[in-house]
N, C-alpha and C positions, 0 to 999 in steps of 0.2 A: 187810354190804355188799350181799348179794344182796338183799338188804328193801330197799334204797334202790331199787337200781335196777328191783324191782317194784312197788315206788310211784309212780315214778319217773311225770309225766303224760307223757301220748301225746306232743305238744304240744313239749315240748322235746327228744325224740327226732326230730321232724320236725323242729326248727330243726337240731338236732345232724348230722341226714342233708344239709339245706341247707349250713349252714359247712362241711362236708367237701365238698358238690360245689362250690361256690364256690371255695375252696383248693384242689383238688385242676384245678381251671379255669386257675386261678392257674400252677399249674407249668408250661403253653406260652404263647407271648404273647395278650395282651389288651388290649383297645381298655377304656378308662378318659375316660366323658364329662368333662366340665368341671362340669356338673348334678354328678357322684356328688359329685366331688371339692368342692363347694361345700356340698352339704347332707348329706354324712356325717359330716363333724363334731359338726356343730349336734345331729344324731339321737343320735348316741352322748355325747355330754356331756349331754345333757337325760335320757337312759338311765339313766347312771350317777349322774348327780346323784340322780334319783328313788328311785336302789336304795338309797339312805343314811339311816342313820336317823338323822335331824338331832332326837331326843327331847332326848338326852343330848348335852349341849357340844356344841353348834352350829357355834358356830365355829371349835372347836378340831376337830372334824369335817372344814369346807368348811375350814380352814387346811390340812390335813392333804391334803385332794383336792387342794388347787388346787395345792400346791406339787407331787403326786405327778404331775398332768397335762402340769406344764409339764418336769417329768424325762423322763415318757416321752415328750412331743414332741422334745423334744433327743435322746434316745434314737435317735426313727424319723429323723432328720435324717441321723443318722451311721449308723445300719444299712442304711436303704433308698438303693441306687446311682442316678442320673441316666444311668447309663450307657445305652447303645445305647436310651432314650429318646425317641422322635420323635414328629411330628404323625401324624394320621390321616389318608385321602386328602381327607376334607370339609374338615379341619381345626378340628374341633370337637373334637376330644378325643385322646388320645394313646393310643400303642400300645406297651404296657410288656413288656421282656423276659419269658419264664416265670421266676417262681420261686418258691422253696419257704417263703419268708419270709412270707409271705400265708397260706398254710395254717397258718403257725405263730400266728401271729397270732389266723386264726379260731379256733383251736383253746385259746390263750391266754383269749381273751376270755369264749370258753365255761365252759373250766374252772372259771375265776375265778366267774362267776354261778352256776355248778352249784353248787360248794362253799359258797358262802355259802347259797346258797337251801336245800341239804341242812343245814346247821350249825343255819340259823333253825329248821327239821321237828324236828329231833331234839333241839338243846340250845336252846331259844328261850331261856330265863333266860342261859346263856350268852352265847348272840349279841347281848343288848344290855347287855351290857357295855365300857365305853370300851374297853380294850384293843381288844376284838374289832371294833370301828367301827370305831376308828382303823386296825386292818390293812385294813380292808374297804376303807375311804376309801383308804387307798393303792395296793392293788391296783386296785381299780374304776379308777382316778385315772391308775395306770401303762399300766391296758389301752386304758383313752380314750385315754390320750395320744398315745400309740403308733400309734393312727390315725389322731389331729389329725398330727403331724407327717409319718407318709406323703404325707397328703391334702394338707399347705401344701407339702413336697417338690415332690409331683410338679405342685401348683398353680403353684409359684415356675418351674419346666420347661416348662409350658402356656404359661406368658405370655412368657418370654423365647422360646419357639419361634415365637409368634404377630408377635412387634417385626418386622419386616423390619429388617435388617442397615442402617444408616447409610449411606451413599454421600457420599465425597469429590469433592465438585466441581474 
């Protein structure tokens, strides 16, 4: 274990030190553009896609993601609250509770590409093995997901906050 993590490149200890302050930002409130919320999805499913090795059954692969994405977007739907949610003073973007759900998240997503990227160093004949893809595709798949569905959450929050209220004549 200590070989790994002095192998380990600089590089993803700098990312590792980024996702903790990020998270760790996360636990008071935080203003959240409409920009993140539109193109961090597309970033992290084009990520996760990439990380997969589509050699072996392709499509039993991308089957296996795509079903795993749209779990963990239903997932982030019902974990992440709307509550005390509101516009920004610009009104460009919203300004979300602190919580600790975000650092969990970063720290999720981490893990998950640690572990595979250590499994491929050490046991590569292993790791392209279906079994191991297919868990890969579903992790990768849960972790994406889990951010798509924050990200349409709080996108779904943005736009019904932006509607001005109807008026009864």
């Amino acid at each position: 274990m200590l070989n790994a993590l002095q192998n380990t490149p600089p590089w993803v200890y700098a990312l590792f030190v980024l996702l903790c302050y990020l998270g760790i930002k996360a636990l008071s409130p935080t203003r959240e553009s409409r920009t993140s919320l539109l193109i961090t999805p597309p970033i992290l499913l084009a990520w996760s896609l990439y990380s997969l090795n589509l050699s072996l059954h392709p499509a039993l692969s991308l089957g296996f993601w795509l079903v795993a994405v749209l779990v963990g977007s239903a997932a982030a739907l019902l974990i992440f609250s709307s509550k005390d949610v509101r516009l920004d003073a610009k009104g460009t973007g919203l300004m979300l509770p602190g919580t600790s759900k975000t650092l969990v998240l970063y720290l999720l997503l981490f893990a998950v590409n640690y572990y595979f990227g250590y499994e491929a160093e050490v046991h590569p004949q292993l790791s392209k093995t279906l079994p191991v893809m297919l868990l890969k595709a579903c992790a990768s798949g849960i972790a994406s997901g889990l951010f798509c569905g924050r990200s349409i959450k709080f996108y779904q929050v943005f736009r019904s906050l932006k509607i001005p209220p109807a008026t009864n004549p």
